[in-house]
C-alpha positions as semicolon CSV with decimal commas, in nm:
position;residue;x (nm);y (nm);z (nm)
1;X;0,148;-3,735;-4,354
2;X;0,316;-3,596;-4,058
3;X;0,646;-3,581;-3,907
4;X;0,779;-3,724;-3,601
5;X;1,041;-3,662;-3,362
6;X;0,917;-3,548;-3,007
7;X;1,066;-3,617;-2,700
8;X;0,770;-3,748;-2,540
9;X;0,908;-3,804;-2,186
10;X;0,931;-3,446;-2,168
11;X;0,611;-3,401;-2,316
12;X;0,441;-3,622;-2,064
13;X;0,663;-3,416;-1,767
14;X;0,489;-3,091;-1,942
15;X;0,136;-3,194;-1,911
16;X;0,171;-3,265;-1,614
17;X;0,306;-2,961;-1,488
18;X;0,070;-2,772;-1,727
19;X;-0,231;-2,902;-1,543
20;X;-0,070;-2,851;-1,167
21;X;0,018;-2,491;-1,313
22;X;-0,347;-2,429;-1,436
23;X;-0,514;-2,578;-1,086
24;X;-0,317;-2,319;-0,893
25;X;-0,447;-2,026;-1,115
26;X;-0,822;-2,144;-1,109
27;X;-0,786;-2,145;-0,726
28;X;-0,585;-1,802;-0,736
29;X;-0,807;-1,626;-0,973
30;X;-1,141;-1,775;-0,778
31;X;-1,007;-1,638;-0,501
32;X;-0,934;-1,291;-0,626
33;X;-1,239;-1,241;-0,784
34;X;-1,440;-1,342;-0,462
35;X;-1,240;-1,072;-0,318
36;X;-1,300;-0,817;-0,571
37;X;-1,692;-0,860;-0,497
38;X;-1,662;-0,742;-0,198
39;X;-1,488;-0,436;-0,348
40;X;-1,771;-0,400;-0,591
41;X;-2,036;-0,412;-0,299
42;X;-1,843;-0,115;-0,173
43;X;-1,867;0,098;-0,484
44;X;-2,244;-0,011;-0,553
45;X;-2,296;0,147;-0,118
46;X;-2,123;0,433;-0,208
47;X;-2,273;0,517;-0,554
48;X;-2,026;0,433;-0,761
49;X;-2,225;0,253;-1,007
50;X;-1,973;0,310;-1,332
51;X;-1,659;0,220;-1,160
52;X;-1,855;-0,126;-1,022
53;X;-1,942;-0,183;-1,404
54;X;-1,575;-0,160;-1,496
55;X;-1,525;-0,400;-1,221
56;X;-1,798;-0,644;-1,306
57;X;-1,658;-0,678;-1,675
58;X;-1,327;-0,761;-1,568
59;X;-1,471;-1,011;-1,281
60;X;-1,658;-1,202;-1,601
61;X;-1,340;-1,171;-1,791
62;X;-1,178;-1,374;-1,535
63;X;-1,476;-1,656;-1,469
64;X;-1,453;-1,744;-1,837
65;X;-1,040;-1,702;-1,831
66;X;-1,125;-1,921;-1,573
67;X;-1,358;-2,178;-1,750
68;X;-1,104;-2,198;-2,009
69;X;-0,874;-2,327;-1,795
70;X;-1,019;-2,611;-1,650
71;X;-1,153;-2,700;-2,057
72;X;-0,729;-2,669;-2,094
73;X;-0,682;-2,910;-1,804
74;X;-0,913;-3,153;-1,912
75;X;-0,788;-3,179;-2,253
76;X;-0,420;-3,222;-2,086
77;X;-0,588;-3,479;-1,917
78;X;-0,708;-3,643;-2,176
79;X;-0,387;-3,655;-2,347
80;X;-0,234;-3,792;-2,061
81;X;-0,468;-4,097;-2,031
82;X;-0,450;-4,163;-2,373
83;X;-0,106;-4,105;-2,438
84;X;-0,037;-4,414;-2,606
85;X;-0,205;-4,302;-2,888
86;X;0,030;-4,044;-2,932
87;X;0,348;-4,216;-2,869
88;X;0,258;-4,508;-3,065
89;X;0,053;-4,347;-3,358
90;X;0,233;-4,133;-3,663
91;X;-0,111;-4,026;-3,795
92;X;-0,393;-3,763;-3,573
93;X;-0,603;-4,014;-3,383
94;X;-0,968;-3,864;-3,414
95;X;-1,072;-3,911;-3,023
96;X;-0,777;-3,690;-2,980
97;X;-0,828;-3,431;-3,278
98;X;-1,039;-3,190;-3,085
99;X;-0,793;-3,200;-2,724
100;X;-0,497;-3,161;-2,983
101;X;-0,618;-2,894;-3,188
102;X;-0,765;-2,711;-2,911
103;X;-0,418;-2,722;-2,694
104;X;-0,266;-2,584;-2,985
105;X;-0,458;-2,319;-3,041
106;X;-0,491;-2,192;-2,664
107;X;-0,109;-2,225;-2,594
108;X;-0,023;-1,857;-2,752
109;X;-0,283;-1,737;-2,579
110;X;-0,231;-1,887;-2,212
111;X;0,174;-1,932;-2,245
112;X;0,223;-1,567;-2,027
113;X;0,059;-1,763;-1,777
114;X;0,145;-2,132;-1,775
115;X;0,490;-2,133;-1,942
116;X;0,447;-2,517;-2,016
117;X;0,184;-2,503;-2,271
118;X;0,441;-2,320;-2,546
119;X;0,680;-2,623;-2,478
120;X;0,360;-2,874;-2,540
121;X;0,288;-2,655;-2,871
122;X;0,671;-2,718;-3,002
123;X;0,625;-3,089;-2,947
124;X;0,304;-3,127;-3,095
125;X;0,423;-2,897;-3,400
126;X;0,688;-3,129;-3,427
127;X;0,487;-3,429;-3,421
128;X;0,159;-3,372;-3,627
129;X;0,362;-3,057;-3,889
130;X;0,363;-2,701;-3,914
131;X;0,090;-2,667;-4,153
132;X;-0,154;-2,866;-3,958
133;X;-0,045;-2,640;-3,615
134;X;-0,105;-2,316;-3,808
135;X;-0,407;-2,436;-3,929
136;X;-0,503;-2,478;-3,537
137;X;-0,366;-2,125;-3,397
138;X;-0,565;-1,953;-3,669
139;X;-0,866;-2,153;-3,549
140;X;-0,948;-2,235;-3,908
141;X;-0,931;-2,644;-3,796
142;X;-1,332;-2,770;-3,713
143;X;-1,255;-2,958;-3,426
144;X;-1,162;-2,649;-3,212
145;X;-1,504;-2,605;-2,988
146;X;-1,682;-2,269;-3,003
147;X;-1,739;-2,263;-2,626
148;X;-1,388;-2,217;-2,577
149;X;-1,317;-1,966;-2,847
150;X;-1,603;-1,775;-2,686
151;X;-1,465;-1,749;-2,350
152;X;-1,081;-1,643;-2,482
153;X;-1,244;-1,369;-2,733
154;X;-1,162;-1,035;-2,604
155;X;-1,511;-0,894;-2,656
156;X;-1,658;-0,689;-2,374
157;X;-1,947;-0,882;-2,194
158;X;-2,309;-0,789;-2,263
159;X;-2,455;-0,480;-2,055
160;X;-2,746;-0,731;-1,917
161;X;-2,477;-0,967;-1,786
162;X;-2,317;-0,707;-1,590
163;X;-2,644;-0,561;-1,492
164;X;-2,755;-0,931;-1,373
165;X;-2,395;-1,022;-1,127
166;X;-2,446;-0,614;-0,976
167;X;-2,757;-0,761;-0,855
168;X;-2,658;-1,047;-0,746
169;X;-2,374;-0,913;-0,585
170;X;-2,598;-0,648;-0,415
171;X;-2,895;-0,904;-0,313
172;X;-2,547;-1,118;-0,150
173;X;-2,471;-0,800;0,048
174;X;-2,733;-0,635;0,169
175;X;-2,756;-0,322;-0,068
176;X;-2,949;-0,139;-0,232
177;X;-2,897;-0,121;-0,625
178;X;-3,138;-0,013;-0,897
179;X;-3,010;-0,164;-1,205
180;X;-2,978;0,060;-1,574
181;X;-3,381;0,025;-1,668
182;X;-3,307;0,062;-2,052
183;X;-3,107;-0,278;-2,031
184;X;-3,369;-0,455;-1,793
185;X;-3,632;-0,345;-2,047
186;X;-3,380;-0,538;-2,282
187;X;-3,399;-0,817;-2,084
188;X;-3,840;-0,837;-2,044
189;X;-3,890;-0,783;-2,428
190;X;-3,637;-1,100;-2,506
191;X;-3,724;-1,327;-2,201
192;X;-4,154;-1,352;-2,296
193;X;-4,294;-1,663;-2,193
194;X;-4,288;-1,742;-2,645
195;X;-3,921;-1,709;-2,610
196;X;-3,898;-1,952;-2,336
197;X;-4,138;-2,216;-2,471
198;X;-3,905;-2,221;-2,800
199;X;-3,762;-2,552;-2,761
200;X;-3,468;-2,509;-3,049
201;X;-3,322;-2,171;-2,863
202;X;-3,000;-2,214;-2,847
203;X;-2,953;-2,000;-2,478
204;X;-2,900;-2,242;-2,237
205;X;-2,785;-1,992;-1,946
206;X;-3,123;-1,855;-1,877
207;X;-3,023;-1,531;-1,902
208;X;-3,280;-1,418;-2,180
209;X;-3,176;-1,436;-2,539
210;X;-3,021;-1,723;-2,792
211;X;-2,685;-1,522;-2,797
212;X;-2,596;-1,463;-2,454
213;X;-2,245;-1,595;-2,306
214;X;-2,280;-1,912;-2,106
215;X;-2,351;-1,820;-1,717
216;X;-1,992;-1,791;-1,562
217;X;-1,866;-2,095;-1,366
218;X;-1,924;-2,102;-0,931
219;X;-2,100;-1,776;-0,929
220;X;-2,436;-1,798;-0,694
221;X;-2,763;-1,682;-0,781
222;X;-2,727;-1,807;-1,193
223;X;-3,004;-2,103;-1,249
224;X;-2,884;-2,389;-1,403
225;X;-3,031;-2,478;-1,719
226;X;-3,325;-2,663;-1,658
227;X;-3,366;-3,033;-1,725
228;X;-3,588;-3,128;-2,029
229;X;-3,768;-3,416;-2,061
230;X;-3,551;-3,720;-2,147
231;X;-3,800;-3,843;-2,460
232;X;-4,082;-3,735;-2,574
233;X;-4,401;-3,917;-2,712
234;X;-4,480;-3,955;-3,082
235;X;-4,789;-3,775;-3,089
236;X;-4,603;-3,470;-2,881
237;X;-4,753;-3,124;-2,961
238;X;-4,630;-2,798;-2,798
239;X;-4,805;-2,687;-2,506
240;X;-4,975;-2,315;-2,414
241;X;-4,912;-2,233;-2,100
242;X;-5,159;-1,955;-1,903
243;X;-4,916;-1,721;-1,755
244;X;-5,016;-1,556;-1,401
245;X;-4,881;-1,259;-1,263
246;X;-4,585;-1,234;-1,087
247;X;-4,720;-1,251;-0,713
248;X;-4,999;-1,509;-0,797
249;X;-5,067;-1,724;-0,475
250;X;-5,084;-2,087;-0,670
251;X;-5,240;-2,217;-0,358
252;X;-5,556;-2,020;-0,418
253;X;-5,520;-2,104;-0,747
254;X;-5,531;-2,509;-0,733
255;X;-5,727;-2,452;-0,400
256;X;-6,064;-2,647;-0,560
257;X;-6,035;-3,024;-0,670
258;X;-6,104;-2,973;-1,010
259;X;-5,916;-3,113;-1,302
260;X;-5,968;-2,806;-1,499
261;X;-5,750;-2,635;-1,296
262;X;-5,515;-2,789;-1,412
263;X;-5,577;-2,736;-1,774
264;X;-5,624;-2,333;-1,695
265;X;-5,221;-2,384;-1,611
266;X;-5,145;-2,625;-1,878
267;X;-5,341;-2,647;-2,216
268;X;-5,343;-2,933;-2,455
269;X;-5,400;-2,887;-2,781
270;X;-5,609;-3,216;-2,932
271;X;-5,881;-3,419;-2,740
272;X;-5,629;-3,676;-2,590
273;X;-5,486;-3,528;-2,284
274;X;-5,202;-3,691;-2,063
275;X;-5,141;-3,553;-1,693
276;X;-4,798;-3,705;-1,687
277;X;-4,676;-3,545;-2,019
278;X;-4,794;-3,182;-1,880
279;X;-4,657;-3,225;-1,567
280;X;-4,355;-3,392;-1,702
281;X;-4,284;-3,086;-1,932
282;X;-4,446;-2,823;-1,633
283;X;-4,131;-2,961;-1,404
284;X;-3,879;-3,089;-1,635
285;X;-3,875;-2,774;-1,950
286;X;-3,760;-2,466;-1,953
287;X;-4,079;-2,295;-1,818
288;X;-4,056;-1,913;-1,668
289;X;-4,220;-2,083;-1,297
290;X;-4,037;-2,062;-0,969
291;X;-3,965;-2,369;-0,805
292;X;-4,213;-2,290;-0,530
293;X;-4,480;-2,288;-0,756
294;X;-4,382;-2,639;-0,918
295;X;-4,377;-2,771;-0,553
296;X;-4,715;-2,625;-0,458
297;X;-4,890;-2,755;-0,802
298;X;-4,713;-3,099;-0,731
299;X;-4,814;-3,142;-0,390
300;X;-5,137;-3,050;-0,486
301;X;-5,168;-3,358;-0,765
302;X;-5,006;-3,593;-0,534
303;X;-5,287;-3,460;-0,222
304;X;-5,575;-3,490;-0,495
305;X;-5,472;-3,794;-0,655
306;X;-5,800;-3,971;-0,662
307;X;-5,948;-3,652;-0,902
308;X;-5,622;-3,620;-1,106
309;X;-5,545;-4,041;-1,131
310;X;-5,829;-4,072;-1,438
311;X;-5,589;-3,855;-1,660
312;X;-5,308;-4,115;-1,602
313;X;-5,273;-4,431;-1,797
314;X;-5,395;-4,683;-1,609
315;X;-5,269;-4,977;-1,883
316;X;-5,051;-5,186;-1,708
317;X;-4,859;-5,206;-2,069
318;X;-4,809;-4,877;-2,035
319;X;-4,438;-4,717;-1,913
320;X;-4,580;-4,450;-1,748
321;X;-4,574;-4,456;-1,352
322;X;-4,871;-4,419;-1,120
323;X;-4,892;-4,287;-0,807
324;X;-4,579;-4,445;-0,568
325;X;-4,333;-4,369;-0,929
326;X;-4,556;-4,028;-1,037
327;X;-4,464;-3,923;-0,721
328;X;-4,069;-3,941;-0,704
329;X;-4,011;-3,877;-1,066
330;X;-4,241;-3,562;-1,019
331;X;-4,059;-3,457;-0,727
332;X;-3,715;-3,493;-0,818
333;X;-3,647;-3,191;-0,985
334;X;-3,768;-3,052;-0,713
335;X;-3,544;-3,188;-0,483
336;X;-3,231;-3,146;-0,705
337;X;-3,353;-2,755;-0,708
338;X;-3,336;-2,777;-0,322
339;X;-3,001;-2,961;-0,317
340;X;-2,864;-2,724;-0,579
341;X;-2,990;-2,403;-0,330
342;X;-2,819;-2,632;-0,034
343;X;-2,504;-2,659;-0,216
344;X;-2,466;-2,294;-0,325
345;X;-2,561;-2,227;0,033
346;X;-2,279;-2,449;0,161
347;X;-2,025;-2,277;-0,089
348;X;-2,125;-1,923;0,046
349;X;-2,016;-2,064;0,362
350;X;-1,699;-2,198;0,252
351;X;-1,587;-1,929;0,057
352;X;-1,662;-1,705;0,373
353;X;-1,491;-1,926;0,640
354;X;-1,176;-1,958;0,384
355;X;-1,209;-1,557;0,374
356;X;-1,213;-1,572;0,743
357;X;-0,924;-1,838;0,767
358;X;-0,732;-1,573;0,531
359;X;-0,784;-1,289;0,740
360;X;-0,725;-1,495;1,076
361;X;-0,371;-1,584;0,854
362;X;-0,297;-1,265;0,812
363;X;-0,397;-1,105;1,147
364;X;-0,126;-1,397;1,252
365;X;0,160;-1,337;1,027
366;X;0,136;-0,929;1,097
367;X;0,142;-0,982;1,483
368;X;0,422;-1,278;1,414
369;X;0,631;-0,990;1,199
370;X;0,557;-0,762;1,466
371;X;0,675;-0,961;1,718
372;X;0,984;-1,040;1,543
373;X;1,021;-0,648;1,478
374;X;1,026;-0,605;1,867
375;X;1,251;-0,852;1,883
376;X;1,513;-0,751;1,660
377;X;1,442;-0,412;1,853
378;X;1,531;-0,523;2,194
379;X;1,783;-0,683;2,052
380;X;1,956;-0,419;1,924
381;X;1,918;-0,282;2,223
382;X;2,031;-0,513;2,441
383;X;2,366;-0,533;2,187
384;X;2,436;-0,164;2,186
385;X;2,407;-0,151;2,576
386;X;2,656;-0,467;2,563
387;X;2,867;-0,261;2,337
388;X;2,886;0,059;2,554
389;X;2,965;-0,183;2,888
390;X;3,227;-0,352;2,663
391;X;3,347;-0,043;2,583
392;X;3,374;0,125;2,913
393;X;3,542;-0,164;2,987
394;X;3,807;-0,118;2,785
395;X;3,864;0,208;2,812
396;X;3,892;0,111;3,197
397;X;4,156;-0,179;3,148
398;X;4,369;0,031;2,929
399;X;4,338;0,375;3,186
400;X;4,453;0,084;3,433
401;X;4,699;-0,056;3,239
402;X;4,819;0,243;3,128
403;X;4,858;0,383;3,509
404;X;5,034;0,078;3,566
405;X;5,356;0,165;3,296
406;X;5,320;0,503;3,380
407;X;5,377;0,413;3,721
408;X;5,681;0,172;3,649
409;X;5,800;0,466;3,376
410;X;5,805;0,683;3,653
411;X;5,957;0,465;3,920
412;X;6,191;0,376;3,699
413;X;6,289;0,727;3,622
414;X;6,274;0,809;4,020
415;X;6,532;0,532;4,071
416;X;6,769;0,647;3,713
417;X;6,776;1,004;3,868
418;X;6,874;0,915;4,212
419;X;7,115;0,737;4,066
420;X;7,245;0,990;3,873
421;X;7,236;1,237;4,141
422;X;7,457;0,959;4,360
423;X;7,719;0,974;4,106
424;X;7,701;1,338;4,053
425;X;7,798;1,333;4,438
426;X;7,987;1,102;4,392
427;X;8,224;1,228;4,097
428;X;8,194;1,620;4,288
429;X;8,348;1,440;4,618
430;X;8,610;1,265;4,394
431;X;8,668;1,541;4,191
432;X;8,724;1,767;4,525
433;X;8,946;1,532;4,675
434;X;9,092;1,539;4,363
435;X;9,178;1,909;4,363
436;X;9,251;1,904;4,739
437;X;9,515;1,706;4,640
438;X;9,658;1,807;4,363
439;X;9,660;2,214;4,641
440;X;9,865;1,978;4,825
441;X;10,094;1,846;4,599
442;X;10,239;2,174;4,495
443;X;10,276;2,322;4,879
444;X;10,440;1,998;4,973
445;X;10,691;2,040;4,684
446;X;10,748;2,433;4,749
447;X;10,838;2,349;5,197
448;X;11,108;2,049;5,033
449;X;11,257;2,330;4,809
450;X;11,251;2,526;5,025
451;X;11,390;2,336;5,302
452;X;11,679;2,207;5,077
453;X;11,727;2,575;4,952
């Protein structure tokens, strides 16, 4: 069925590099983008509103780029761990189908990035065929998931998404921002309390709507999708739920020990009623309540539990806790709300003390260039004054050295002309003695002729 043929050392060397590769650009891009909100806080302060929007759409861009990514490195993952199934097998293992076709359908897509994933895309071609690769880069194969076609599309994010992280990012900063009211009376016509309560929606990001884009991965101030209720009883009918206004003090509300206060929250349809199944659905479902006002209605059950306890079963057959179990499993969401808050809070803090490490770093490497910039300063300085002195000093040895021959030159000229001028005396004294004698010869030879004459 398919052919074989890959070098699967290589391919093993790949992955791995693939998912170092794609660590280091979810850390790079999480780190731009917590930069660029600060940029976006300073448009929103100085009423730039548009240019923020731009922003915002490319910050979502990049948290989905950036969900993508770690989807990428867990199916790299995957085919590492299971990689014997891929060395050993000539036929598409189905536990690996979906990581397979959903590598090779991202690689043309991510390979400007992380230059590893084309290489993994030859190998696989050349393993499981041609046809079957196509198939996957034209997405046409079923086991590619939609999640992470959604968050490579190129489609511009919804207007109520950007509206919702410009608040966010303005409630994180201090400012002031009214949001566009046409798309926040979007949002309150498809977030009712019916729209909630609809147990098959589809929108698990809480952002109002069944066709929103999943909430974007780290960012604080998105809810996570709440917790439903793990099973459900047989005779299960949806509930009706009174809905109070938005400031409602639920103190004052469940301030008298009455059961029917409960029911004016909570209505269930049918004569049989069950405090654990409202409460469990109150806490646990996707209900439009803060978690404040689950706390305050659960401390108030567990406070009254004497006038609440006779809509409990009290059958010891029954699975359904009393009070010491009522109370934790109540409370638990509640607590994992708190510990979710804590954690964001603790991740704030983080990302602001490595934004304060980064700053400190580069306060540190501009005042260690600078140093070395007034270093290679006085060090140029302290060469070209060793330059000039060397100089000088040269110019002084050769003046000196150059008197000196000068000096012999001329000495040695002093003594050639003196000697000169001796034998120029010398040779006129000869040379007169010379003629004085040759004066004499002639008178001496004149007296003898004349004598003998």
């Amino acid at each position: 069925m398919f052919s074989s043929g890959p070098n699967y050392s290589k391919l093993k060397t790949n992955l791995r590099l693939a998912i170092n590769r794609l660590k280091l650009l979810q850390k790079k891009k999480a780190e731009l983008t917590q930069k660029s909100r600060k940029e976006i806080a300073d448009y929103i302060s100085n009423n730039k509103c548009e240019r923020a929007r731009i922003r915002v759409e490319h910050i979502i861009r990049e948290d989905y780029l950036v969900e993508a990514m770690e989807f990428v490195e867990m199916y790299c993952d995957l085919l590492l761990a299971r990689f014997g199934l891929i060395s050993q097998t000539q036929n598409l293992d189905e536990g690996l189908s979906e990581a397979i076709s959903s590598v090779l359908w991202v690689a043309p897509r991510l390979q400007a990035d992380v230059p590893e994933m084309k290489m993994i895309s030859d190998m696989l071609t050349a393993k499981y065929g041609k046809p079957y690769a196509e198939a996957c880069r034209k997405g046409s194969v079923p086991t590619i998931p939609e999640r992470i076609q959604h968050k490579m599309s190129i489609q511009s994010p919804p207007a109520l998404l950007v509206e919702k992280y410009l608040i966010e990012i303005a409630k994180n900063y201090n400012i002031e921002f009214k949001p566009d009211p046409q798309v926040m009376k979007e949002d309150q016509q498809t977030s009712g309390v019916d729209a909630l309560l609809d147990l098959n929606d589809s929108d698990t990001n809480n952002l109002g709507g069944g066709q929103g884009p999943p909430q974007p991965a780290g960012f604080v101030g998105f809810p996570q999708p709440p917790m439903l209720p793990s099973q459900q009883p047989s005779d299960f009918q949806n509930f009706n739920f009174h809905k109070f206004p938005k400031n409602t003090n639920m103190s004052e509300v469940l301030s008298c020990n009455d059961i029917s206060t409960l029911h004016h929250i909570v209505t269930i349809p049918g004569d049989d009623s069950c405090l654990f199944h409202s409460l469990s659905y109150l806490i646990h479902g996707n209900i439009l309540m803060s978690v404040d006002i689950k706390a305050t209605i659960v401390s108030h059950v567990i406070a009254n539990w004497e006038s609440f306890k006779p809509l409990t079963y009290s059958d010891n057959s029954s699975n359904f806790p009393l009070e010491e179990r009522y109370r934790d499993v109540m409370l638990r969401p509640v607590r994992k709300e708190s510990h979710r808050k804590l954690k964001n809070d603790r991740n704030r803090k983080k990302v602001a003390k490595e934004n304060d490490t980064a700053e400190e770093s580069d306060g540190k490497l501009k005042n260690y260039k600078n140093r070395v910039k007034e270093a290679k300063e006085n060090e140029t300085t302290e060469e070209r004054d060793r330059k000039l002195k060397n100089e000088r000093n040269k110019e002084k040895s050769a003046k000196e050295n150059e008197t000196a021959e000068e000096r012999d030159i001329k000495s040695t000229n002093d003594r050639k002309r003196k000697k000169e001028a001796k034998e120029t005396a010398e040779g006129r004294n000869k040379k007169l003695t010379n003629n004085r004698k040759r004066k004499k010869r002639p008178r001496e030879t004149e007296t003898e002729q004349e004598r003998e004459r």
